[in-house]
N, CA, C and O of each residue as an XYZ file, in Angstrom:
288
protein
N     109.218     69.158    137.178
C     108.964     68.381    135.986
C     108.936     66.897    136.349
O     109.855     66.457    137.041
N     107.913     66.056    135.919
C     107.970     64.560    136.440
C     109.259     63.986    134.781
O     109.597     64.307    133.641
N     109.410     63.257    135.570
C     110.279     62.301    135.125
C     109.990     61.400    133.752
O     110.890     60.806    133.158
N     108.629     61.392    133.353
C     108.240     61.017    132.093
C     107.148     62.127    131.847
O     106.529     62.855    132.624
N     107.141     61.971    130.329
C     105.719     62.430    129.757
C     105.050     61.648    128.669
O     105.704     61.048    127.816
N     103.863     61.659    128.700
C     103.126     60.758    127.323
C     102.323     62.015    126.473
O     101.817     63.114    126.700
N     102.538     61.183    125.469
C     102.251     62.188    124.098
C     101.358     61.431    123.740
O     101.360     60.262    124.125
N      99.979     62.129    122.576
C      98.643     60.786    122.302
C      98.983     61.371    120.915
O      99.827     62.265    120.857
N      98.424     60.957    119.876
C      98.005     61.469    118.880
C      96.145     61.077    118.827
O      95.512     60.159    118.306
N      95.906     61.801    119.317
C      94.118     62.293    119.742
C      93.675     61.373    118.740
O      93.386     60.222    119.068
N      93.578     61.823    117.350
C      92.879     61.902    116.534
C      92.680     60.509    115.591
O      91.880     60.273    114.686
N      93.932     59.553    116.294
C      93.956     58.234    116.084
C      93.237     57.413    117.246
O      93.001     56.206    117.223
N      92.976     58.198    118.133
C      93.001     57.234    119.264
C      91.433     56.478    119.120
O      90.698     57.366    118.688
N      90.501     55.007    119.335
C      89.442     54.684    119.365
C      88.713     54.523    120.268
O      87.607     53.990    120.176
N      89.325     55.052    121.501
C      88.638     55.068    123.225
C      88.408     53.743    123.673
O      87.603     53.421    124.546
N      89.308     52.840    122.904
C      89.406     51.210    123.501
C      89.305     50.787    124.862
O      88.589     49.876    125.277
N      90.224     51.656    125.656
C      90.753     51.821    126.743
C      91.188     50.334    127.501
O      90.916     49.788    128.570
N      92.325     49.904    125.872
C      93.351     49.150    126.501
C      94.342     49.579    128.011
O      94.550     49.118    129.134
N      94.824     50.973    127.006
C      95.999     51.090    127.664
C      95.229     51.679    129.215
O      95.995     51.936    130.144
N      93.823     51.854    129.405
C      93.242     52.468    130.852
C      93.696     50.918    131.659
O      94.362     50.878    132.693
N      93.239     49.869    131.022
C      93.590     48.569    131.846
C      94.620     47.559    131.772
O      94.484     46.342    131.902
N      95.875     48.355    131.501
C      96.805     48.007    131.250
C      98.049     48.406    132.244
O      99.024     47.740    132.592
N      97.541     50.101    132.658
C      98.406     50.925    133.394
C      98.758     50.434    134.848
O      97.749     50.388    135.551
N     100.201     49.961    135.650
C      99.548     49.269    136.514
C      99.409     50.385    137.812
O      98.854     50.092    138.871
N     100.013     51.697    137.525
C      99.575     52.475    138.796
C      98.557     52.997    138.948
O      98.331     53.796    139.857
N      97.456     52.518    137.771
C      95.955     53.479    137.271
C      96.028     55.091    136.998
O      95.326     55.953    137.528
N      96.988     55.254    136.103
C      97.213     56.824    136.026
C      95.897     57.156    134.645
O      95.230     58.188    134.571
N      95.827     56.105    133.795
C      95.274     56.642    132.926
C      93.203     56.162    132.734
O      92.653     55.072    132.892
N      92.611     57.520    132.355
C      91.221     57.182    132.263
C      90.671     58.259    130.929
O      91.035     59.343    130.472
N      89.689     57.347    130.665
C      88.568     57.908    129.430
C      88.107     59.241    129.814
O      87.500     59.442    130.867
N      88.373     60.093    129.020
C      88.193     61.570    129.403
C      86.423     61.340    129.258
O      85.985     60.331    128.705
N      85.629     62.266    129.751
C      83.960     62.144    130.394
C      84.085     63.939    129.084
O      83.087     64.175    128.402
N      84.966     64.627    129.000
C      84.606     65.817    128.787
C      84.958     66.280    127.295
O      84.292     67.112    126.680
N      86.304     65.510    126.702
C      87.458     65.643    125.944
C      87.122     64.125    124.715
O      87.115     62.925    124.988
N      86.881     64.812    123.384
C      86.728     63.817    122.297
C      87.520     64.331    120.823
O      87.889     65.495    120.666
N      87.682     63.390    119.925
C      88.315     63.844    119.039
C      87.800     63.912    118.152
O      86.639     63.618    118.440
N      87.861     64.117    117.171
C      86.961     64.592    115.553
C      85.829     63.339    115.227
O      84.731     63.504    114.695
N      86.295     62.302    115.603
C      85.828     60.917    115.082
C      84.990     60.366    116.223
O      84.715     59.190    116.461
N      84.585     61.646    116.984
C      83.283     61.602    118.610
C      84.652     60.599    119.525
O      84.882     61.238    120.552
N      85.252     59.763    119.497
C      86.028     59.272    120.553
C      86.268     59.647    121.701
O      87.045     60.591    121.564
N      85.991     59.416    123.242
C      86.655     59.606    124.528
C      87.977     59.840    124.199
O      88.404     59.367    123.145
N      88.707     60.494    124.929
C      90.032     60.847    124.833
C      90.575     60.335    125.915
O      89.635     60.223    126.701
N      91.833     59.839    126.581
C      92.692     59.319    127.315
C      93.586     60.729    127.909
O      94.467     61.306    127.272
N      93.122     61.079    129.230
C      93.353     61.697    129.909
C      94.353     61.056    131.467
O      93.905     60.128    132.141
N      95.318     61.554    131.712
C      96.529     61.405    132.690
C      96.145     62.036    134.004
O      96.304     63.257    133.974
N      95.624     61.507    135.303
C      95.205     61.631    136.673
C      97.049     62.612    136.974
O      97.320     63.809    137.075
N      97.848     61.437    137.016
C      99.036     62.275    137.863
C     100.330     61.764    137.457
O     101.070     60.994    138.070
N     100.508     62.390    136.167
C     101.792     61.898    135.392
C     103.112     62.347    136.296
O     104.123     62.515    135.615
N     103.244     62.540    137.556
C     104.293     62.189    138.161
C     104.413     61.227    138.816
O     105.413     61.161    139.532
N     103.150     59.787    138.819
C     103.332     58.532    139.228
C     103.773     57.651    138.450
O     104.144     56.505    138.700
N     103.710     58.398    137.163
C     103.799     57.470    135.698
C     105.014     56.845    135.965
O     105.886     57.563    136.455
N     105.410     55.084    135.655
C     107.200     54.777    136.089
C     107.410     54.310    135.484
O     108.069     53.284    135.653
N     106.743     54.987    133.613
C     107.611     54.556    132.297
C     107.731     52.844    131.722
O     108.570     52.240    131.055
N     106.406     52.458    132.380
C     106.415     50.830    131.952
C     106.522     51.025    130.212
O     107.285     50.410    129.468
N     105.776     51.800    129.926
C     105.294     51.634    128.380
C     104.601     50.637    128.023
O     104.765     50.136    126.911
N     103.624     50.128    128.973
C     102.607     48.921    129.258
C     101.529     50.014    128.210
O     100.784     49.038    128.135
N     101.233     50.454    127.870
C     100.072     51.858    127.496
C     100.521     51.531    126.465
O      99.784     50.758    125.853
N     101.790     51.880    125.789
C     102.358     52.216    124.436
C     102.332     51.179    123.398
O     102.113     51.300    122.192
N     102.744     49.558    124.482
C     102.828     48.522    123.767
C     101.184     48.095    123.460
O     100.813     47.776    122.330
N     100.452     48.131    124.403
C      98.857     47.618    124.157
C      98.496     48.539    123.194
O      97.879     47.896    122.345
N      98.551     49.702    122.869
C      97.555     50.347    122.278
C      97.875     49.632    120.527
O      98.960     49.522    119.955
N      96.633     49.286    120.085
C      96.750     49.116    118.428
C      96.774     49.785    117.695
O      96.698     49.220    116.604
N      96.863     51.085    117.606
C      96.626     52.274    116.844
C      98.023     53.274    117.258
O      98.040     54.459    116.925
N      99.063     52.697    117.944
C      99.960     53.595    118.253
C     100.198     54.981    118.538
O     101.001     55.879    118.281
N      98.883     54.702    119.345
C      98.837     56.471    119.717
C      99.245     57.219    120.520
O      99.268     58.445    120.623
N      99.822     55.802    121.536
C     100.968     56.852    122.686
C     102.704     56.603    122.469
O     103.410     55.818    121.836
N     102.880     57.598    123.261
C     104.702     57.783    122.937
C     104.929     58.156    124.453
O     104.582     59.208    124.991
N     105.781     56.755    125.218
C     106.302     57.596    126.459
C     108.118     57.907    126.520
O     109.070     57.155    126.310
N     108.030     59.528    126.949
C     109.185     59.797    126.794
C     109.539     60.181    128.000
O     108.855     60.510    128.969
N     111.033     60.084    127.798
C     111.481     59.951    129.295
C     112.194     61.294    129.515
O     112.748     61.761    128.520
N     112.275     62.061    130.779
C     112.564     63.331    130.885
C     113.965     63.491    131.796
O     114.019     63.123    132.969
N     115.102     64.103    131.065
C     115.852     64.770    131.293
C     117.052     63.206    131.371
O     118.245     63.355    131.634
C-alpha cells in the first residue's frame, strides 16, 4: 500500500490541469482515454507511490476536487 492516496470527485473536475503543473514529482496527467459526464479529461495518477503528500494538487485545484489522504 503506498503511503498516500488521492481521491477526485470526477464529475467536478474541468481538465484545467492546474494541479498536472503544480505536482512537483509529475505524478499527475490528463487522462487521453477517461472523461466525465460534462466531456472533461480526467486526472489520472502515473505512480501514486511517488506521491509525498505535498497537497500542492489539492490547494491549486478551484473546484476542490482532490482530497489527499494519508495512509495508515
Amino acid at each position: 500500500m503506498s503511503k498516500y492516496q488521492l481521491e477526485f470527485k470526477d464529475e467536478y473536475c474541468k481538465g484545467c490541469e492546474l494541479c498536472v503543473s503544480q505536482c512537483p514529482v509529475k505524478i499527475l496527467e490528463l487522462s487521453k482515454e477517461r472523461f466525465n459526464q460534462s466531456g472533461y479529461a480526467l486526472v489520472d495518477v502515473s505512480d501514486i507511490n511517488r506521491c509525498i503528500g505535498c497537497t500542492f494538487c489539492a490547494i491549486i485545484c478551484p473546484d476542490s476536487v482532490i482530497k489527499v489522504i494519508k495512509n495508515g
